[in-house]
C-alpha positions in Angstrom: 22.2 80.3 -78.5 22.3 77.8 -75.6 26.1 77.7 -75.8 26.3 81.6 -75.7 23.6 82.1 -73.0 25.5 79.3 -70.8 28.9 81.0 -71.2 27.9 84.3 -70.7 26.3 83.0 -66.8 29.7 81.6 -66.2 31.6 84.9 -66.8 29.7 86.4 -63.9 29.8 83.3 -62.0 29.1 84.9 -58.5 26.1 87.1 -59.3 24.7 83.8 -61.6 24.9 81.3 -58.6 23.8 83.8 -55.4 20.7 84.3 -58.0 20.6 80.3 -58.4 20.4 79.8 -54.3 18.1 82.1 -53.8 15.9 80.5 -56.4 16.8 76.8 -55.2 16.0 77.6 -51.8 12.7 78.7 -52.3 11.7 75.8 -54.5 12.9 74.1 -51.5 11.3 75.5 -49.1 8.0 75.3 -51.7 8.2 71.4 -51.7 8.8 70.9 -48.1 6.1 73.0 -47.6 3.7 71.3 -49.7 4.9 68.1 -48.4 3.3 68.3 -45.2 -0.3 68.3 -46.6 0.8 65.4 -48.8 2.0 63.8 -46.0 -1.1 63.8 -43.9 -2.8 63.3 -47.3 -0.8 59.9 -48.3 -0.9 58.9 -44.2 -5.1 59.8 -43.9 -5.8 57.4 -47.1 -3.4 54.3 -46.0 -4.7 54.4 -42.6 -8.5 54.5 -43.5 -7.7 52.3 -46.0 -7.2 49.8 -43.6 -10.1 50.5 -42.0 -13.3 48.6 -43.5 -15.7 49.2 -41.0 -17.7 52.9 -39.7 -17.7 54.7 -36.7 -20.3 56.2 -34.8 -19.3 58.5 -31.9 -20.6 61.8 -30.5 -21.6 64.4 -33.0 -18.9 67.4 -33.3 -16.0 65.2 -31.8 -13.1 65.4 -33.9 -11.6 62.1 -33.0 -12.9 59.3 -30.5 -10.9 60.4 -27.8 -13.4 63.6 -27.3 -16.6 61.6 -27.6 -18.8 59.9 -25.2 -21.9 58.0 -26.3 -24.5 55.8 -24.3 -23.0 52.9 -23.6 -26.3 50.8 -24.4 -27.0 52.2 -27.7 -24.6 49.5 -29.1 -27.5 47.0 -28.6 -29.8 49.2 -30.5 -27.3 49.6 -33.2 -27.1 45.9 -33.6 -30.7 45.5 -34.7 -30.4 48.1 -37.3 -30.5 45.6 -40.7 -26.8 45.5 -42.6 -25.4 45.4 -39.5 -22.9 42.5 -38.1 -20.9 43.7 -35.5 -20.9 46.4 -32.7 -17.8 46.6 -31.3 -17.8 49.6 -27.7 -14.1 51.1 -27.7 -12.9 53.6 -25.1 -10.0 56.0 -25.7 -8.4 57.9 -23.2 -5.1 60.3 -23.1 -1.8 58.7 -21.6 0.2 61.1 -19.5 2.9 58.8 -17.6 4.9 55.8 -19.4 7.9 55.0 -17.4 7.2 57.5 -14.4 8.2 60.0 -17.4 5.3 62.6 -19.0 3.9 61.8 -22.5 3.4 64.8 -24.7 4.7 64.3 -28.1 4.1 61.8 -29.6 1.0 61.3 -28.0 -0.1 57.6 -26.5 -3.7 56.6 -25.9 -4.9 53.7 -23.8 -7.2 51.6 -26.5 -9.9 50.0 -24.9 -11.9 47.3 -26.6 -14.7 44.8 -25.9 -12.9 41.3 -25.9 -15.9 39.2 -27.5 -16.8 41.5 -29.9 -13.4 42.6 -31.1 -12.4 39.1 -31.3 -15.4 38.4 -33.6 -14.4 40.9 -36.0 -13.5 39.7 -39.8 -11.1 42.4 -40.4 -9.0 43.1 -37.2 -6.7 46.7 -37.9 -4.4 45.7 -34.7 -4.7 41.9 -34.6 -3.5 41.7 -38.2 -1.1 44.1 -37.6 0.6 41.5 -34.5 4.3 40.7 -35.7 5.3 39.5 -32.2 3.7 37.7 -29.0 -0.1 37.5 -29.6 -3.5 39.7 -29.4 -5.4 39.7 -26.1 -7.8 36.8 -26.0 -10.8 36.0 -23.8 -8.7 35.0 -21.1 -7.1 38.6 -20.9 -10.5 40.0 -19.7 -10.2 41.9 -16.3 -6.4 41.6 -16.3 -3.6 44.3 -17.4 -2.0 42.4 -20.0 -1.6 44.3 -23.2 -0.5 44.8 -26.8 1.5 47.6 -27.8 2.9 48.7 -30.9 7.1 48.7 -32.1 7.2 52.2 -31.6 6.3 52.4 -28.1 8.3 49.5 -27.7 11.1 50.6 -28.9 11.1 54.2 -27.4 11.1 52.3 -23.9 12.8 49.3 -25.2 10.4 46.9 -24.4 9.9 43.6 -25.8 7.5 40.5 -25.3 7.4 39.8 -21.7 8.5 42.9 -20.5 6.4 45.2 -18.0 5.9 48.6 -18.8 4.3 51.1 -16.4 1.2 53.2 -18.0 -0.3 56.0 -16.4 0.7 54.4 -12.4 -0.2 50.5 -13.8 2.3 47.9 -14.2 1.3 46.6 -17.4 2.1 43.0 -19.0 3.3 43.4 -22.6 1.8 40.0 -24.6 2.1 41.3 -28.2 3.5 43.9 -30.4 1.8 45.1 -33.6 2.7 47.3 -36.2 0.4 48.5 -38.9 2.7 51.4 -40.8 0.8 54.1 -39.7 1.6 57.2 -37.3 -2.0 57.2 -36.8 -2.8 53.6 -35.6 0.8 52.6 -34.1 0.3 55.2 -31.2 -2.3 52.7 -29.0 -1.9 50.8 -25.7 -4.6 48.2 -26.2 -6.6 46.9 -23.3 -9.7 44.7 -22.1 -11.9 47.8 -22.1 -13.2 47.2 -18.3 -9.6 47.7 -17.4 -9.2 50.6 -19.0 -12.6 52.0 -17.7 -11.6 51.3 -14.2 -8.1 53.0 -14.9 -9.2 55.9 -16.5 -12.5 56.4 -14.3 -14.4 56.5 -17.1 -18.0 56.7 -16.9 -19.7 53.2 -16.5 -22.9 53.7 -18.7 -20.7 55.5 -21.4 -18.0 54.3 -24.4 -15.8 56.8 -26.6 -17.4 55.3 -29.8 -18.6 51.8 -31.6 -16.9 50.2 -34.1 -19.2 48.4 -36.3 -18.4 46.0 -39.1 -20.9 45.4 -41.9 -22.6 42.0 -43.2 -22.8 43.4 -46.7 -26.9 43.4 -47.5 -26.6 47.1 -47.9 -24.2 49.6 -49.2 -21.9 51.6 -46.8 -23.8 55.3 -47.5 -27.4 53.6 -46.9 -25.6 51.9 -43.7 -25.0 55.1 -41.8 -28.2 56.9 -42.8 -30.2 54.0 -41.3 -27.6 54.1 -38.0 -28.4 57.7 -37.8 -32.2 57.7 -38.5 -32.1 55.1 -36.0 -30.8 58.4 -32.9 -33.1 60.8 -34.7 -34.0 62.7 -31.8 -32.5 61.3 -29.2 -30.7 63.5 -26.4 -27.6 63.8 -26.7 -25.5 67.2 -26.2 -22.9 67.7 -29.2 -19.0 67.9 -28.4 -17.7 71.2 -28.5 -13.8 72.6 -27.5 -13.6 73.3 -24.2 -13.0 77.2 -24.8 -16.4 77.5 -26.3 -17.5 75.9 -23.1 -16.1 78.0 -20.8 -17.5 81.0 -22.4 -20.9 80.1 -22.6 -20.8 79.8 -18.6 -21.0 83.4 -17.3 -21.8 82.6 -13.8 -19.6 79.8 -13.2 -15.7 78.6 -11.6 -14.0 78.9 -14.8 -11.4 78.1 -12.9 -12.7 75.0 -11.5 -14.5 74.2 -14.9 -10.8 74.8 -16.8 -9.4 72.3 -14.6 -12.3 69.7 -14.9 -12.6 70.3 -18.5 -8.6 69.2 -18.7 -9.4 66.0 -16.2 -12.2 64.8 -18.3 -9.9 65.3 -21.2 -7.5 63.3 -19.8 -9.3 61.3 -17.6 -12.0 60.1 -19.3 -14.5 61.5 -17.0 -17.6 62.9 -18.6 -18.5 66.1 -16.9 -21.7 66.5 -18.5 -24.8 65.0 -17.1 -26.2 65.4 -20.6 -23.7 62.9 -22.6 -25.2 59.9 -20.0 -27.5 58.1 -21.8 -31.3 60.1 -21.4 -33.5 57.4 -22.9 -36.9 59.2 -24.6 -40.3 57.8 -25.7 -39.4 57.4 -29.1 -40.7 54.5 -31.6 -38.9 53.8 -34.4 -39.1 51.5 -36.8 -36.9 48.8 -38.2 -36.2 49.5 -41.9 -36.1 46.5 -43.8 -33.2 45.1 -46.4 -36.1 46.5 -49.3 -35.9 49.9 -47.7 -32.5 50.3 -47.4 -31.5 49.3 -51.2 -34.4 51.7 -52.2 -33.3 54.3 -50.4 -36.4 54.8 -48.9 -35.9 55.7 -45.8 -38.2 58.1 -43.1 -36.7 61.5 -42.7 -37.6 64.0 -39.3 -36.4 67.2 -38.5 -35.0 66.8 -36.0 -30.9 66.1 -36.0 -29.3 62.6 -35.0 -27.9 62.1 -32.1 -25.2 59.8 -33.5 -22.4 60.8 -35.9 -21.6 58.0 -38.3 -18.6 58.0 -40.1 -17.5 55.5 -43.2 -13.8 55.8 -44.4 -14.9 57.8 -47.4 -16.6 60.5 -45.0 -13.2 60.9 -43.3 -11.5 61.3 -46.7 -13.9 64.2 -47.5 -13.4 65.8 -44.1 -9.6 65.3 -44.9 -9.8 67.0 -48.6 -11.1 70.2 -46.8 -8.7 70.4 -44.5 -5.8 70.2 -46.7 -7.4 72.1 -48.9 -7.1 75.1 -46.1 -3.9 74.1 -45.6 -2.8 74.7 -49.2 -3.9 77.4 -49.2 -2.1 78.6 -46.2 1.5 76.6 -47.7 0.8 78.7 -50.7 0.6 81.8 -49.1 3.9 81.3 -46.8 5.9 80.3 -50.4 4.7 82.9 -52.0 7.0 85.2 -50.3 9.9 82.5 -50.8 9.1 83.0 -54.5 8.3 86.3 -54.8 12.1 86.7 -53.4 13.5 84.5 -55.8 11.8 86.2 -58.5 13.1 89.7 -57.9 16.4 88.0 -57.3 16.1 86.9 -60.8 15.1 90.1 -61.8 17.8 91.8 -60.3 20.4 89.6 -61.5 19.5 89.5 -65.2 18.8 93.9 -65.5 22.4 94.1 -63.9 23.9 91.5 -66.2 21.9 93.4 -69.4 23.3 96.8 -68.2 26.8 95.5 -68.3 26.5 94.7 -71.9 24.3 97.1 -73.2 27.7 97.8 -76.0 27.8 94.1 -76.7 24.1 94.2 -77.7 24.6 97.1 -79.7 27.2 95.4 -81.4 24.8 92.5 -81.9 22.5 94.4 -83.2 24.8 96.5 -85.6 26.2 93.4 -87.2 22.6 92.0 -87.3 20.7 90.3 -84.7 17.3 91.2 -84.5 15.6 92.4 -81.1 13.9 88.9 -81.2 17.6 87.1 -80.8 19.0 89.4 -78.5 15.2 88.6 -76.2 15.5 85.1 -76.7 18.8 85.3 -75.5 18.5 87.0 -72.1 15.2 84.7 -72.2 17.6 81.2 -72.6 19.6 82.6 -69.6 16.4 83.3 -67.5 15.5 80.1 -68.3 18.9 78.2 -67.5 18.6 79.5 -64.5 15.1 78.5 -63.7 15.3 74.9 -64.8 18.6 74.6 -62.8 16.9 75.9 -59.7 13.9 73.9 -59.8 16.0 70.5 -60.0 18.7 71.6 -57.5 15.4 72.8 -55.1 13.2 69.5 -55.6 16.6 67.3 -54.9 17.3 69.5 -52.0 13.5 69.4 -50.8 13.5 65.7 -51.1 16.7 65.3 -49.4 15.1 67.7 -46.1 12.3 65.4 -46.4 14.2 62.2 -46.0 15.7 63.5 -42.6 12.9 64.7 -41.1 11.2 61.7 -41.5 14.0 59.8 -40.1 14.4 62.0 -37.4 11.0 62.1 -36.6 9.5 58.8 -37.8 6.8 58.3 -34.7 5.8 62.0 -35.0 5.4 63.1 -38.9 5.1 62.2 -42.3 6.2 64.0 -45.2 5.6 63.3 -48.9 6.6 64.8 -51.9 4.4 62.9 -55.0 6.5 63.3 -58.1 3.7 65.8 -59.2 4.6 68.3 -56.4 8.4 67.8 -57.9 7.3 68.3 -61.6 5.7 70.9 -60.9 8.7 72.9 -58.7 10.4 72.7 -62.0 7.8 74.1 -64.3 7.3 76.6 -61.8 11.0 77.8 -61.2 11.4 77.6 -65.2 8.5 79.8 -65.5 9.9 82.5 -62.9 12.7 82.4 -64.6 11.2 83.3 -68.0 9.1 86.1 -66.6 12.3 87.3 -64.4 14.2 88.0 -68.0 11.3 89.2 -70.0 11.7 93.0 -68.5 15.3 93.0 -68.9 14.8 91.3 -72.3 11.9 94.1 -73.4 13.7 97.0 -71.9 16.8 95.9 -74.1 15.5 95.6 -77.2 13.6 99.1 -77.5 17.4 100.3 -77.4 18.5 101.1 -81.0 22.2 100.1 -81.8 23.8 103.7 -81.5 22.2 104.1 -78.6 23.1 101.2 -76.8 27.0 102.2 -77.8 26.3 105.7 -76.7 24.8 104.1 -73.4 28.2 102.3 -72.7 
């Protein structure tokens, strides 16, 4: 049956392999698709995985370059029990290397606090140092910095070299590379420096990095951090669109263009993200109250948002989960195309032998062998596409991230590839079952008659 239902695709070779494209291409096009949520999926999870510490930053920013916190609430954070290391970072846009205009891929001055950041147990960029050295004590108050390979290499710096940031002749004193599009993007700097380049507010950081001393677990952690800020004032992040709405009486010109500068910048607009201290006791939960769980609650919302690697992998599954659901929509036109295609090609190839089927029949095939095989060649067709589509996904995939190695990710699990085969067998199947059904309801004399 195999045999037959291969030979008779070859004898209408053309029509067989337009139908085969059509259904390889959208396979394709399914799998690079899908790739780009498994990209971001596969880069999210190595990136935080390297990340053994929490975050706390402004509630409602996205990422640390949009927050701005008190810069003195690191102290308070310290005394909160489970807690070993507070670590202020500042982050700010770059928008000049080399005289030339950053947009994409994006750079970001990095800066930390020497001390602390030296202090650290696990170090993301200082482990990640493959030459030269991190910044040390001795770099405090001075523009030497550590940069990663791919910055380096798109200006084709090395050790020793200057490179010119944002107006500032920079000294380059170590390159690090930790294998992620997410981490290798940062100019790293004594953060005083990069607070007197960027302008940035003096009583106010982008975020703390804190490190753990292990007496309580990670979840109980940042409920304490953020019971700590219960009630504390502090005005939530928000895009600057929504900003400029809400001000009816207002520049919006001038507020547009000092929304962008503080973007930028680093220059918090908003009187309301300084640090307002209030008449607020709390108390010190002990190492008791913390493995209980027994912690004091209030109404009212914390003015910190504390984030453990596990909380950005949940805020990661929604995303993508949006996003699938979006990829799925955009192949399902691909496919819906291949399908007809399918369709198309397998009613044209019955009608042509409607008499040999008659003749089947007459000499006694059953309408089950005739369906299974238009059903085999449906199939063939299917499997063939799926394979030729996953290789020629895979192969897309390969040169985009070549091409674009410092900009995107793609990943295709071998799930996503199994499943473009299954998939394209299945269209195939369902392609040849009208042709198939419509062919057997035919009696022998009439299917003669017919031709």
């Amino acid at each position: 049956m195999i045999k037959f239902a291969i030979k008779n695709l070859l004898s209408r070779s053309v029509r067989s392999f337009l139908c085969l494209m059509g259904l390889t291409i959208a396979i394709a096009g399914m799998v690079g698709l899908f790739s780009i949520a498994g990209g971001l999926e596969k880069t999210v999870s190595q990136t935080f995985g390297k990340i053994s510490g929490i975050l706390a930053m402004q509630p409602g920013a996205p990422i640390p370059l949009f927050s701005r916190i008190p810069r003195d609430w690191g102290t308070e954070i310290k005394d909160v029990t489970g807690v070993s290391i507070v670590n202020p970072e500042i982050w700010s846009r770059v928008n000049l290397i080399e005289g030339k205009p950053v947009i994409s891929p994006p750079r970001f001055l990095f800066g930390t606090d020497l001390p602390t950041r030296l202090e650290l147990k696990h170090g993301i960029y200082r482990e990640a140092i493959y030459e030269g050295r991190f910044l040390t004590l001795d770099d405090r108050g001075t523009l030497n910095t550590v940069i990663s390979r791919q910055i380096a290499e798109q200006h084709h710096k090395q050790i020793g070299d200057q490179i010119e940031v944002n107006g500032q002749t920079m000294n380059i004193v170590g390159l690090y590379e930790s294998g992620s599009i997410l981490l290798d993007v940062a100019i790293i700097l004594d953060i005083d420096v990069v607070r007197e380049i960027t302008r940035f507010d003096p009583e106010s950081v982008s975020c703390f990095y804190i490190e753990q001393s292990g007496e309580v677990s990670n979840d109980k952690l940042v409920q304490a951090i953020k019971d700590r800020f219960q009630g504390r004032e502090l005005a939530s992040w928000q895009p600057t669109s929504l900003a400029l709405a809400s001000s009816s009486n207002s520049n919006i010109l001038k507020e547009f263009m000092t929304a962008i500068d503080d973007t930028f910048k680093g220059n918090p607009a908003d009187k309301e993200l300084t640090n307002e201290k209030v008449e607020n006791t709390i108390l010190k939960p002990t190492v008791a109250d913390l493995k209980t769980g027994k912690l004091e609650s209030e109404s009212a919302e914390s003015a910190l948002e504390v984030r453990s690697a596990s909380d950005w992998g949940e805020r990661l599954d929604t995303f993508t989960a949006d996003l699938d659901i979006f990829l799925g929509l955009m192949t399902g036109i691909g496919v819906l195309i291949a399908m007809l295609s399918i369709i198309n090609t397998m009613l044209m190839s019955v009608m042509e032998r409607v008499v040999d089927f008659g003749i089947l029949k007459a000499n006694g095939w059953s309408n089950r062998d005739v369906m299974l095989l238009i059903t085999a060649e449906s199939s063939l067709l299917g499997i063939l596409g799926g394979v030729l589509g996953g290789i020629l996904g895979l192969i897309a995939i390969a040169v985009v991230n070549w091409k674009f190695a410092s900009q995107v990710h793609l990943y295709a699990s071998p799930g996503l590839l199994l499943f473009g085969v299954v998939f394209s067998t299945l269209l195939g199947v369902l392609g040849g079952l009208y042709p198939a059904i419509w062919t057997t309801r035919m009696t022998p004399i009439d299917a003669i008659r017919r031709g």
